[in-house]
C-alpha positions as CSV (number, residue, x, y, z in Angstrom):
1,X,27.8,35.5,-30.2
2,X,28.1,34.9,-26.4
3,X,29.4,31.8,-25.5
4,X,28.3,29.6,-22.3
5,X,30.3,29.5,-19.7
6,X,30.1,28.6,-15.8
7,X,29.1,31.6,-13.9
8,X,30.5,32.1,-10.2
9,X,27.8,29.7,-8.2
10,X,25.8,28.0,-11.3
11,X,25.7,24.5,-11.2
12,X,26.3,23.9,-14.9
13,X,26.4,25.2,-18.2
14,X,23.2,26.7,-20.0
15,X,21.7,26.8,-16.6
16,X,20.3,23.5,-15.9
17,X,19.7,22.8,-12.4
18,X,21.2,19.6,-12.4
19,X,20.3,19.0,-8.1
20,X,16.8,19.5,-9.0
21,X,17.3,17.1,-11.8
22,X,19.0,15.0,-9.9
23,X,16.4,15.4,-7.1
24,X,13.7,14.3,-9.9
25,X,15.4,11.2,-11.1
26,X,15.8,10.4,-7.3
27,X,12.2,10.4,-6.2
28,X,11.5,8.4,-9.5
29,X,13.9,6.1,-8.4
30,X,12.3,5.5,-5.0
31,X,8.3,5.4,-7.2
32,X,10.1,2.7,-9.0
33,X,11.1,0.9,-6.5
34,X,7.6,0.9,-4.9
35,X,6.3,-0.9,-7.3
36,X,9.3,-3.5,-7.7
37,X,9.0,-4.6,-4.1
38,X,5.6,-3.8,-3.0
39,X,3.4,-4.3,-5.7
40,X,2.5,-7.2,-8.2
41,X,4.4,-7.1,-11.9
42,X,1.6,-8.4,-13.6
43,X,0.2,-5.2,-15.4
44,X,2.6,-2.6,-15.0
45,X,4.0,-1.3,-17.6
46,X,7.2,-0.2,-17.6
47,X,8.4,-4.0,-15.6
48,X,7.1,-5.8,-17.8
49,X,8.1,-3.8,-20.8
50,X,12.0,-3.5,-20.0
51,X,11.2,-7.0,-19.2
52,X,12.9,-6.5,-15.2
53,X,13.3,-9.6,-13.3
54,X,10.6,-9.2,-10.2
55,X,11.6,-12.8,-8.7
56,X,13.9,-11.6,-6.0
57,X,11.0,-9.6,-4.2
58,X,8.1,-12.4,-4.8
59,X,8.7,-13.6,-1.3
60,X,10.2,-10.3,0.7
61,X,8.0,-8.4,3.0
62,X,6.7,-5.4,1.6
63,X,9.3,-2.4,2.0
64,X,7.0,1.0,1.8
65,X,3.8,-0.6,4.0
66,X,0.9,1.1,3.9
67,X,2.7,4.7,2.3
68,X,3.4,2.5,-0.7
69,X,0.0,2.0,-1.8
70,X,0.0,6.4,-2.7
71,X,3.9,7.3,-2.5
72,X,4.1,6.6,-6.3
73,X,1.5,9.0,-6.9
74,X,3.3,11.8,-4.5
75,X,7.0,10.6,-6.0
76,X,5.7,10.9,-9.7
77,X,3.9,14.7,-9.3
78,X,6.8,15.6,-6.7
79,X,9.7,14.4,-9.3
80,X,8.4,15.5,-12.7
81,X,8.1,19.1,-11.4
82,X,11.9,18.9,-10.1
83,X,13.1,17.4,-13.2
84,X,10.9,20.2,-14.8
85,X,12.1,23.1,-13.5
86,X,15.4,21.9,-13.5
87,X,15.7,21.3,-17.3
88,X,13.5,24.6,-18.2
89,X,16.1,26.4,-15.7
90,X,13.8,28.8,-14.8
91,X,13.1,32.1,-12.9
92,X,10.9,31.4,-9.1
93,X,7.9,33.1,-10.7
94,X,8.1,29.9,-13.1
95,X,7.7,27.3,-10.3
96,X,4.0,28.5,-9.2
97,X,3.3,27.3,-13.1
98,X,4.9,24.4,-13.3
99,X,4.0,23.1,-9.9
100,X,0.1,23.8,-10.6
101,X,0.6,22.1,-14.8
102,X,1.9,18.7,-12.9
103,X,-0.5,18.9,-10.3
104,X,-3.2,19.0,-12.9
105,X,-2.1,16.7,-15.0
106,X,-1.6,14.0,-12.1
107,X,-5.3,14.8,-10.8
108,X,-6.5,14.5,-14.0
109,X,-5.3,11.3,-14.6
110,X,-7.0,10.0,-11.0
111,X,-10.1,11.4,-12.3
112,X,-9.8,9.2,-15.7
113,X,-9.6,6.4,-13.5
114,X,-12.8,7.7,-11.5
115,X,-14.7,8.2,-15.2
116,X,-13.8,5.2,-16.5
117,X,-15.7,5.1,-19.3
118,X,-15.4,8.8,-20.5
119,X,-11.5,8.2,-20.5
120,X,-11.7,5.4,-22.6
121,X,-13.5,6.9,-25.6
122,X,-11.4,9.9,-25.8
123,X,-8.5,7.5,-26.3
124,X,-7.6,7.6,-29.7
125,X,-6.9,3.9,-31.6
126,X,-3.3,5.2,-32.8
127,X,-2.2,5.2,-29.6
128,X,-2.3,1.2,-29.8
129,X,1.4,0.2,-30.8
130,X,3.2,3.4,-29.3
131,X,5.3,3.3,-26.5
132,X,3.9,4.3,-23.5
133,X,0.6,5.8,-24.8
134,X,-0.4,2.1,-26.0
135,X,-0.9,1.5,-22.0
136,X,-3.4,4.4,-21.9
137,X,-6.9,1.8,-22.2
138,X,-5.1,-0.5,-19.9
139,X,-4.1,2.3,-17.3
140,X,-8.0,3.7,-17.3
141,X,-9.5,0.1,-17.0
142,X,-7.4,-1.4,-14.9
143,X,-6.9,1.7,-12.5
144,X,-8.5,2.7,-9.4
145,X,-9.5,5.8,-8.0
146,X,-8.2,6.6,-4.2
147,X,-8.8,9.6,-2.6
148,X,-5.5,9.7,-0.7
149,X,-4.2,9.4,-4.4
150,X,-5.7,13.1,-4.6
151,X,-4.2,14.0,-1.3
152,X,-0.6,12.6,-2.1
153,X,-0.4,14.5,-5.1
154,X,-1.2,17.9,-3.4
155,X,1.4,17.0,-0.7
156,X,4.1,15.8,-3.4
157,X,3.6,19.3,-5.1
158,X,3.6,21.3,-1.6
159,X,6.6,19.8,-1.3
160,X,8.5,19.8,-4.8
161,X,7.7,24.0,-4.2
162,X,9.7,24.1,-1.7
163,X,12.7,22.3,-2.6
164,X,12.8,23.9,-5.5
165,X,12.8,27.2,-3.4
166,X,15.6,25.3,-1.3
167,X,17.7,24.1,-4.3
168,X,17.0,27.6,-6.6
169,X,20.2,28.9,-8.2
170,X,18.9,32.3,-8.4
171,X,21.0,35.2,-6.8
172,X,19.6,36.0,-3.6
């Protein structure tokens, strides 16, 4: 049995890219805090199911301007492919895959908000009561489609591709 240890230039054990990781979390971070400041509480999710206090922002200027109104869509696309690769700790022929899986899932989920009504009836009824998928209906009906949504995502991935040819581990 081998065991794990630290090669000369890894960043960690079992190699996990823990920059790209950290990267991920990062742009999260920044997507989070988009809709903390810029945005209204009422109907997002994951504010109003942690149950964050939005009271502070209610009379601040908006912080992000007019970028915030697509940033979370480039931040989310751009940050789950970095957090991705990262925890997969894969090979550069990897990142073409994982870049174009994100990229289609994130488009996909603009469309649903184009198709409305198609979205909703494949949503299955068990979702109701599960975390996270029992916002699914309310994400479809209360979402709106943007085209710049489209175009954010295909810049967030552009760019995720790249840092993760930046931040790759791989010997050179």
């Amino acid at each position: 049995m081998q065991k794990n240890t630290l090669k000369s230039g890894s960043f960690t054990p079992y190699g996990i890219n823990i920059i790209q990781i950290i990267i991920g979390i990062f742009g999260l971070a920044i997507g989070s805090l988009v809709y903390l400041t810029d945005r209204s509480s009422e109907g997002i999710y994951f504010i109003n199911k942690l149950k964050i206090p939005t009271e502070i922002f209610n009379n601040a200027p908006t912080l992000f301007g007019i970028a915030g109104k697509s940033l979370p869509d480039l931040l989310h696309v751009f940050s789950f492919i970095l957090i991705t690769a990262g925890l997969l700790s894969c090979k550069k022929k990897w990142y073409t895959i994982i870049c174009l899986g994100w990229f289609s899932l994130d488009i996909a989920f603009e469309l649903g908000q184009r198709f409305k009504v198609l979205s909703l009836r494949v949503i299955p009824d068990w979702f109701q009561g599960i975390p996270f998928l029992e916002n699914s209906k309310n994400y479809f009906q209360k979402g709106s489609f943007d085209i710049f949504d489209i175009f954010a995502i295909a810049i967030g991935t552009v760019i995720a591709y790249f840092v993760l040819l930046i931040t790759n581990k791989e010997e050179r």
